[in-house]
C-alpha positions as CSV (number, residue, x, y, z in Angstrom):
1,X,46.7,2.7,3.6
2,X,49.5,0.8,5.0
3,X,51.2,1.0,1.4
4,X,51.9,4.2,1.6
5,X,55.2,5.8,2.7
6,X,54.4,8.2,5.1
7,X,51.4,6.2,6.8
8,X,53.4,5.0,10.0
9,X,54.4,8.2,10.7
10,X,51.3,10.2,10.5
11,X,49.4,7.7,12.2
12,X,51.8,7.8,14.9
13,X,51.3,11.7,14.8
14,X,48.0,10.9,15.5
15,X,48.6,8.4,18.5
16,X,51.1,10.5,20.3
17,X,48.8,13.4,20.1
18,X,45.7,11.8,21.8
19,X,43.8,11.9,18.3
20,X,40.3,9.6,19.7
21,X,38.3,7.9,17.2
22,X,40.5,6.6,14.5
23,X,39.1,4.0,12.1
24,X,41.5,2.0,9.6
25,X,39.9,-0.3,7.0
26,X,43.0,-2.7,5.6
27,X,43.3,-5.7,3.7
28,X,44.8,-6.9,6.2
29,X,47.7,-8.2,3.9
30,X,50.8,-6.0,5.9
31,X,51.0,-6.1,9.4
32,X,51.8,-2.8,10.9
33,X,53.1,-2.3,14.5
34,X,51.8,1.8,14.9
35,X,48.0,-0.2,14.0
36,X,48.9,-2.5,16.9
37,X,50.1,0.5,19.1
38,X,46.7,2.4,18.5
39,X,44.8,-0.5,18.6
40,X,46.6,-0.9,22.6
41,X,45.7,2.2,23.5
42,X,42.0,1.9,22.3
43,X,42.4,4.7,19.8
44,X,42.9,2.7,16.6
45,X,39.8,0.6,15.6
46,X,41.2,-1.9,12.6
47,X,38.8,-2.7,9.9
48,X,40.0,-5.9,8.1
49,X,37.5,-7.1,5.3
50,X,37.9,-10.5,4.9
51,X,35.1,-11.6,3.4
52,X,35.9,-15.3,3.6
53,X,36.9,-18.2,6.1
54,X,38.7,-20.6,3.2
55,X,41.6,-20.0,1.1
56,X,39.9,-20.4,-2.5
57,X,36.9,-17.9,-1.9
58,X,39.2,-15.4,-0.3
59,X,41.5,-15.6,-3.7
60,X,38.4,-15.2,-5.7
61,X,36.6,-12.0,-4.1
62,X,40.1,-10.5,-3.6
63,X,42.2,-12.2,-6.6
64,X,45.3,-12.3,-4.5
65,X,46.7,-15.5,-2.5
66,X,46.9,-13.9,0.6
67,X,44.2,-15.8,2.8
68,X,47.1,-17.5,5.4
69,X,48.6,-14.3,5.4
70,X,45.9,-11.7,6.4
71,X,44.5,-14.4,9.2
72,X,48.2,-14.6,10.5
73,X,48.3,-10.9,10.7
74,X,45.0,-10.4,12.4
75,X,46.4,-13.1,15.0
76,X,49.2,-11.0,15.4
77,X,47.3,-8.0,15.9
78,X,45.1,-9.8,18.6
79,X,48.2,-11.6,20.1
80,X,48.5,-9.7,23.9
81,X,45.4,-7.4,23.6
82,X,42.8,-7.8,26.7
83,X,39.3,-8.0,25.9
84,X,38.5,-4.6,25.9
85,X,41.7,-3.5,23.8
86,X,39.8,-6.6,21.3
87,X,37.3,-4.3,20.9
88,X,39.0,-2.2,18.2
89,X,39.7,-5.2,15.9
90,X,36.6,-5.7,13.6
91,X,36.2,-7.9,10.7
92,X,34.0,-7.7,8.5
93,X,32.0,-10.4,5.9
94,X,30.6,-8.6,2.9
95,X,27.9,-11.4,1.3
96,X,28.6,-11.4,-2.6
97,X,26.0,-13.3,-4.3
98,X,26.8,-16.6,-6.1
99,X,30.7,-16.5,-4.7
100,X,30.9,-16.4,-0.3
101,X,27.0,-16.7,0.4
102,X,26.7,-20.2,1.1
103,X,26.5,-21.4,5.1
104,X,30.0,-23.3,4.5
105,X,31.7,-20.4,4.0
106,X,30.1,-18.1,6.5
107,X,30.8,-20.8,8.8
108,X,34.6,-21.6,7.8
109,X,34.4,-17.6,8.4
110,X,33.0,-17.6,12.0
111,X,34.9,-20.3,13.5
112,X,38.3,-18.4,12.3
113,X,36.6,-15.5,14.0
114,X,36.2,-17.5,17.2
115,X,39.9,-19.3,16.6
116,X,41.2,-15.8,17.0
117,X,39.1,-14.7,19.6
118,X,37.9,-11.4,17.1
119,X,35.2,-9.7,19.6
120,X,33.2,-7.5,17.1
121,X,32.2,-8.8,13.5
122,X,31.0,-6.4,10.5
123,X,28.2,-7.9,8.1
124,X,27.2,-6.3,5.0
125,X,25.8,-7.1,2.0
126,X,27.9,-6.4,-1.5
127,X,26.5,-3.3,-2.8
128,X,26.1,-3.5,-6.6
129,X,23.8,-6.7,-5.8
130,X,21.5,-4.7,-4.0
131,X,21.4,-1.8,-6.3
132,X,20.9,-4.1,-9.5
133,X,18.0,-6.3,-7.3
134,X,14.9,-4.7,-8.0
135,X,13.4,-7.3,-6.8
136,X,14.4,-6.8,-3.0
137,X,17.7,-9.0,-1.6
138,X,16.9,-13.2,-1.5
139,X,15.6,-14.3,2.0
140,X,18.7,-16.7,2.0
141,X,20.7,-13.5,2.4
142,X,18.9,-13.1,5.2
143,X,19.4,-16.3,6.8
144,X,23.2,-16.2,6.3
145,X,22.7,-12.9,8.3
146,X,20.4,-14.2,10.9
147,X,22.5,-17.6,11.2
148,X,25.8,-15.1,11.5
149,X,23.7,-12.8,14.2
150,X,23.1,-16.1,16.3
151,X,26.6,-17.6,16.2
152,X,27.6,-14.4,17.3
153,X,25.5,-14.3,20.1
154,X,26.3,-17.6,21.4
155,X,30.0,-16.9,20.9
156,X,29.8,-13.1,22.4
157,X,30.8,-12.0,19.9
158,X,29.3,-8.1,18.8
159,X,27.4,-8.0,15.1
160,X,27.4,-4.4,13.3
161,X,26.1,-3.4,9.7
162,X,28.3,-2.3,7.7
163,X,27.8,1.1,6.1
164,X,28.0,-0.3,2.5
165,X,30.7,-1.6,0.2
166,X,32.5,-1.2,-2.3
């Protein structure tokens, strides 16, 4: 949503006005400072979907080179924030099948998340996959998962579902 024109400014509308409960999924790809306003006064919860922790599986799930760029914004949006403002920063890892599902990448993705000091981590699992399974979801997607929910816990770091993807 951050392409648009007029996005700023109605989210600002938003802030100013004591609007509670805002949720904004981005790529992650601009950084904008009314997201890092909200995000201050605990109004604004960011969604980024990264999806990745390396440069060459980010470029594939998202076919755009932007890997250094989203993980430089999300260090920007984090840069300052207590742990409780942290809170409203979430990233989220959506397994795809034969491209991020392997425990390098999930763990090239949790130690950026620790790097940054992300509090909260989204994990889903790509949708079509499960859809088109009708044999039920591999029980190495479940280890990734479990493996992610343990890291997590070590690292305090909160684990939510995601409500499906796209």
């Amino acid at each position: 949503p951050t392409v648009l024109p007029e996005f700023s400014e109605i989210l600002k509308l938003f802030i100013d006005n004591g609007q509670r409960g805002i949720r904004v999924h981005s790529s992650g790809i601009l950084y904008n400072e009314v997201i890092k306003e909200g995000i201050e006064k605990q109004i604004v919860t960011l969604i980024v979907s990264v999806d990745s922790g390396c440069k060459e599986i980010y470029k594939k799930i998202k076919n755009v080179d932007k890997s250094d760029k989203v993980w430089a914004n999300i260090k920007k949006y984090r840069n300052g924030l207590d742990d409780k403002q942290a809170n409203f920063i979430k990233l989220k890892y959506i397994i795809v099948p034969n491209v991020n599902d392997t425990i390098e990448e999930v763990r090239n993705f949790l130690n950026k998340v620790k790097e940054n000091d992300i509090k909260n981590i989204i994990v889903d699992i790509e949708s079509t996959y499960v859809y088109s399974n009708s044999q039920g979801v591999e029980p190495y997607i479940f280890y990734l998962i479990d493996y992610m929910e343990n890291f997590a816990k070590n690292h305090e770091i909160s684990v939510g579902p995601g409500r499906g993807s796209a």
